[in-house]
TORPA-4810 file (N, C-alpha, C, O; in nm, 3 decimals):
<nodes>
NODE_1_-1.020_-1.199_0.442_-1.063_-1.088_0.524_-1.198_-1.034_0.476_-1.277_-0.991_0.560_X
NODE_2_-1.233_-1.035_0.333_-1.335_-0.968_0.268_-1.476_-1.081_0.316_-1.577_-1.043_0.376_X
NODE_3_-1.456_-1.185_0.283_-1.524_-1.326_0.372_-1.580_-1.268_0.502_-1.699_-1.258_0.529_X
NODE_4_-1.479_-1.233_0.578_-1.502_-1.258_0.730_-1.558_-1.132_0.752_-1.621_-1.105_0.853_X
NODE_5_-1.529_-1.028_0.629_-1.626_-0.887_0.671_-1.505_-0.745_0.774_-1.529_-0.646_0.843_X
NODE_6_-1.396_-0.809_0.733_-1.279_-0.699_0.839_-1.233_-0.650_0.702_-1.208_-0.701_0.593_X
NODE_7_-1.234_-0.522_0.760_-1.240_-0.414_0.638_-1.061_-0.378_0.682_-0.996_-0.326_0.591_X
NODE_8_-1.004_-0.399_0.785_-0.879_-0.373_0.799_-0.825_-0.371_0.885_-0.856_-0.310_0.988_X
NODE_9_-0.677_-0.472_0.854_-0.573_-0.540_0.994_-0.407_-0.489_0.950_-0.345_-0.477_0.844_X
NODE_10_-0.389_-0.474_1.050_-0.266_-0.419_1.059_-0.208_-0.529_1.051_-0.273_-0.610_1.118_X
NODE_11_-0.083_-0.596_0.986_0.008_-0.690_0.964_0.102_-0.671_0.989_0.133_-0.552_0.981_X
NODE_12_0.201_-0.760_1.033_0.387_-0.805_1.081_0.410_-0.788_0.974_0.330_-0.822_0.887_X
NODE_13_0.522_-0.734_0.948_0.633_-0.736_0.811_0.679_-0.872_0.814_0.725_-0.891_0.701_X
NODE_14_0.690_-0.960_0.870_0.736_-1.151_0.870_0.597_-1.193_0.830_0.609_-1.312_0.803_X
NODE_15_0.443_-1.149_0.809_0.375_-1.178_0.757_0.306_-1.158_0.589_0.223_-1.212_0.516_X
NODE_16_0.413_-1.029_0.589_0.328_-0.932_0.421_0.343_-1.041_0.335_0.256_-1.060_0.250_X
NODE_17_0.436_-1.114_0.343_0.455_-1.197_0.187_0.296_-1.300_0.201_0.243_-1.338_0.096_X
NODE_18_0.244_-1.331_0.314_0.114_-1.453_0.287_-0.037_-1.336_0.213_-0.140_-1.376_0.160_X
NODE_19_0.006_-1.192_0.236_-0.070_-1.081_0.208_-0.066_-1.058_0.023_-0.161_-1.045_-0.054_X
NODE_20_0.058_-1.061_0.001_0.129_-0.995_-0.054_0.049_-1.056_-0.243_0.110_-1.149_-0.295_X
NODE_21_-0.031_-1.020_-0.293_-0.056_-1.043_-0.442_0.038_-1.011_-0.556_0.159_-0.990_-0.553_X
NODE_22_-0.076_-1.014_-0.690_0.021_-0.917_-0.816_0.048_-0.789_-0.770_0.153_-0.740_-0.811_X
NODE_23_-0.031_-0.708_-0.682_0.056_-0.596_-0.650_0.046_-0.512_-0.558_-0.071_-0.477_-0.551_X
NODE_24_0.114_-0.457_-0.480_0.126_-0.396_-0.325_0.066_-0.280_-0.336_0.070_-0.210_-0.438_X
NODE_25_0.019_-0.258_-0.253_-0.016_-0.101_-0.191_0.008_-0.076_-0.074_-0.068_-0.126_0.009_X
NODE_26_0.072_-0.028_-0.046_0.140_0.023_0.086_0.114_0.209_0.103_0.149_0.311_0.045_X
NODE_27_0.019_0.165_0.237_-0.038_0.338_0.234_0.063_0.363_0.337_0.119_0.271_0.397_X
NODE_28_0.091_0.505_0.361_0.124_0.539_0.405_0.152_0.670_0.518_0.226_0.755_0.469_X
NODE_29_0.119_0.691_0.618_0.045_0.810_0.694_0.154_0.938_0.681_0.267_0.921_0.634_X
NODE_30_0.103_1.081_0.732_0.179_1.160_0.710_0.281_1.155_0.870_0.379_1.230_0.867_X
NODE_31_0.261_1.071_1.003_0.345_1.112_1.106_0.460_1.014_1.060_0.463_0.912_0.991_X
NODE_32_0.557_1.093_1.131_0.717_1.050_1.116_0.714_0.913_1.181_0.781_0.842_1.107_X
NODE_33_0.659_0.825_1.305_0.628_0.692_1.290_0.567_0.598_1.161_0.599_0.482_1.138_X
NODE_34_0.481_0.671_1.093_0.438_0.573_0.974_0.563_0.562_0.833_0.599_0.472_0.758_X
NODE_35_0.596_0.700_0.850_0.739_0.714_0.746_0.820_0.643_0.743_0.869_0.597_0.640_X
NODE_36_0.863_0.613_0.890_0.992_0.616_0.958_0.974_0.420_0.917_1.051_0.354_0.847_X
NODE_37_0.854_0.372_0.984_0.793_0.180_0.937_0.822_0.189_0.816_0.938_0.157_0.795_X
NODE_38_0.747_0.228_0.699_0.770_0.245_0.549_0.905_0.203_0.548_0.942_0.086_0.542_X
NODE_39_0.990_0.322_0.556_1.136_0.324_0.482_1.197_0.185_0.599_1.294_0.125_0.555_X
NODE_40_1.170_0.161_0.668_1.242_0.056_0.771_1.208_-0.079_0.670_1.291_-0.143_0.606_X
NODE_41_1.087_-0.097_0.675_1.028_-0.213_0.585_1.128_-0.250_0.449_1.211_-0.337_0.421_X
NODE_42_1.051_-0.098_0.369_1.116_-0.100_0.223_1.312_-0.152_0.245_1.375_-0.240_0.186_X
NODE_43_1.336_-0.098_0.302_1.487_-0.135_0.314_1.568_-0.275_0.343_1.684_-0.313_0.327_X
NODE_44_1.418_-0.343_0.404_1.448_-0.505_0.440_1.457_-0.590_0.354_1.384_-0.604_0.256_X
NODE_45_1.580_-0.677_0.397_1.560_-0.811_0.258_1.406_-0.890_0.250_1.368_-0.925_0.138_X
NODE_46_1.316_-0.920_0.373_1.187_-0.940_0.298_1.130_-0.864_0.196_1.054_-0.926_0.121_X
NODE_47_1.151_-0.719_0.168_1.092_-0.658_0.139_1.111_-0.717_-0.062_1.027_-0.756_-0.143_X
NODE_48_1.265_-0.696_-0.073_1.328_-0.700_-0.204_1.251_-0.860_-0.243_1.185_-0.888_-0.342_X
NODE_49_1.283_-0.939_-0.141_1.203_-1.090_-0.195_1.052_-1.135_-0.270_1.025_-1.236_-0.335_X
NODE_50_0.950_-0.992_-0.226_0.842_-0.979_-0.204_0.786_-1.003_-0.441_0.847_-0.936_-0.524_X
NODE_51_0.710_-1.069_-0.470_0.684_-1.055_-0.617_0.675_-0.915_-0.672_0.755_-0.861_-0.748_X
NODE_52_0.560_-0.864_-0.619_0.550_-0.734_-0.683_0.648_-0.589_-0.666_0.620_-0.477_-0.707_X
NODE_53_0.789_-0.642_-0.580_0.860_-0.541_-0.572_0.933_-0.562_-0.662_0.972_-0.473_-0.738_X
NODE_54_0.979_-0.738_-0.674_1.080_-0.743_-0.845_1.008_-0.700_-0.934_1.066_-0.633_-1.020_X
NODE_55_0.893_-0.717_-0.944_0.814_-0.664_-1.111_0.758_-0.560_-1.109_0.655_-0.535_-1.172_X
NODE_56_0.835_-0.465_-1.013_0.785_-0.317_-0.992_0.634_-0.261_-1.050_0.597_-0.202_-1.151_X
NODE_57_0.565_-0.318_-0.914_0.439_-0.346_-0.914_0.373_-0.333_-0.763_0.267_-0.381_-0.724_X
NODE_58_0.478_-0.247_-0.683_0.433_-0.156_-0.605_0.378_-0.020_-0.594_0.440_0.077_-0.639_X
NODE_59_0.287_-0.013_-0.548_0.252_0.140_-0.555_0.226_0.160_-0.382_0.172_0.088_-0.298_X
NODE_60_0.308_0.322_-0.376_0.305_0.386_-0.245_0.184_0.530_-0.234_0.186_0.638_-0.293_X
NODE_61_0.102_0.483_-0.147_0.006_0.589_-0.153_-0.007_0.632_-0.001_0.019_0.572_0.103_X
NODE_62_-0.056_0.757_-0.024_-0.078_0.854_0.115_-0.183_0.749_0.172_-0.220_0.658_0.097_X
NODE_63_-0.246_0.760_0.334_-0.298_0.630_0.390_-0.436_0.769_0.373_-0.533_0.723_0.434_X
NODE_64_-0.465_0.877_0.329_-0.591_0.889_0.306_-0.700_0.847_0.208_-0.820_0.867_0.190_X
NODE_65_-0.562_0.752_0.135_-0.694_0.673_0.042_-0.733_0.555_0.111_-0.816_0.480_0.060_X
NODE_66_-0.681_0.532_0.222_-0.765_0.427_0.313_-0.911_0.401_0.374_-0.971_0.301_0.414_X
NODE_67_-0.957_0.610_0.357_-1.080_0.654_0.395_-1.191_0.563_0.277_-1.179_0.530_0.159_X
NODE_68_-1.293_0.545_0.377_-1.434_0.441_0.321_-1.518_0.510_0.292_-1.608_0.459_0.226_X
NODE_69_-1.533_0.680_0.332_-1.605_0.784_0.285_-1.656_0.782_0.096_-1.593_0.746_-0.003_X
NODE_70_-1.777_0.831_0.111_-1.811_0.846_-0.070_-1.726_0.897_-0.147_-1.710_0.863_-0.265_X
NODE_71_-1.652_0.999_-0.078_-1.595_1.153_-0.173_-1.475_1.062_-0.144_-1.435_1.023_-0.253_X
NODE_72_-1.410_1.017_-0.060_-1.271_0.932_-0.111_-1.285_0.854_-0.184_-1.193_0.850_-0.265_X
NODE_73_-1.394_0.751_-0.203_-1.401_0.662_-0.340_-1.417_0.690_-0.436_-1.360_0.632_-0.529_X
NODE_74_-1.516_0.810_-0.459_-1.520_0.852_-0.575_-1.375_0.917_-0.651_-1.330_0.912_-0.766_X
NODE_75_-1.332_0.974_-0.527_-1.172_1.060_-0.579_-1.069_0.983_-0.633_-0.987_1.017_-0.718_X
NODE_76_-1.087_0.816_-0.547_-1.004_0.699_-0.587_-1.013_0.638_-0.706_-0.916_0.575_-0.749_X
NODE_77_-1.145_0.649_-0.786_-1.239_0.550_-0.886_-1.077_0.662_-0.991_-0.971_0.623_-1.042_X
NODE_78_-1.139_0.795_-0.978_-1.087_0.895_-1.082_-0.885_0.899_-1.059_-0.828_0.981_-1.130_X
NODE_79_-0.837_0.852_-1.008_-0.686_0.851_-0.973_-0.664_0.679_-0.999_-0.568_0.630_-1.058_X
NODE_80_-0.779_0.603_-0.940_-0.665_0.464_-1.000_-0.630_0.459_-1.137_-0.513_0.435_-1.107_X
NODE_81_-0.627_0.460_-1.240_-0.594_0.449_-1.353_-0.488_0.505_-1.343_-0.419_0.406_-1.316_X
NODE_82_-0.398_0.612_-1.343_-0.298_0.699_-1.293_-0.206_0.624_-1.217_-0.084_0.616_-1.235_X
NODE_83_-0.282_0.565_-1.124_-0.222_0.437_-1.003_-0.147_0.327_-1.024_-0.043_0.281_-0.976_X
NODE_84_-0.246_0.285_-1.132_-0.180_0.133_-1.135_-0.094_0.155_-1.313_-0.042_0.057_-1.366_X
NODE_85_-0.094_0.266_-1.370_-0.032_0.249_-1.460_0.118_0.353_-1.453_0.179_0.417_-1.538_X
NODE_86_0.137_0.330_-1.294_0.225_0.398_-1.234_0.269_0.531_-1.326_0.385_0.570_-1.328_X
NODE_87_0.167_0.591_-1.396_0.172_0.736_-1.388_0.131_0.849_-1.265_0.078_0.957_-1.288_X
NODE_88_0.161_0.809_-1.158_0.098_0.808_-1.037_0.244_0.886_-0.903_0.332_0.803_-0.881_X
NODE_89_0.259_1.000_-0.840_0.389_1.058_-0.838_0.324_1.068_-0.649_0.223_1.131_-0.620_X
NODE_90_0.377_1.021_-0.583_0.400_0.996_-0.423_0.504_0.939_-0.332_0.530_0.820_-0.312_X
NODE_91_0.564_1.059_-0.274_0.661_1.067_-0.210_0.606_1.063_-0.037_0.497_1.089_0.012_X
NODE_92_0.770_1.007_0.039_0.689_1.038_0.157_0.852_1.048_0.234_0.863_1.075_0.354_X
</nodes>
């Protein structure tokens, strides 16, 4: 995708695993449709099959770190560390 220059595609849950690396990020929006996909997903046997969910090496983040804005990257640079060393607390 980074190749072809698409900054972002929405994917099939019968597709995440060809997506799927060392480790997930799954954003997540604040309407009760994006919640509602989340917990539907998370609950599926693809989901449990997936690598980085056995080696609990998912991380769930609000979908405003999806923003390409300066002040969201910069805010992101200062929170990933927190992120990926899952000292990092997001509920949805």
């Amino acid at each position: 995708m980074i190749d072809e220059g698409i900054d972002f595609q929405r994917i099939s849950s019968d597709r995440i695993e060809s997506y799927a690396g060392d480790r997930l990020f799954l954003l997540v929006g604040e309407d009760q449709r994006s919640i509602h996909s989340a917990k539907e997903l998370m609950q599926s046997p693809l989901w449990h099959e997936l690598s980085p969910v056995r080696n609990n090496l998912v991380h769930i983040l609000d979908a405003k770190w999806n923003y390409d804005d300066s002040i969201t990257l910069e805010r992101l640079l200062m929170a990933l560390p927190g992120i990926l060393t899952n000292k990092w607390s997001s509920s949805f």
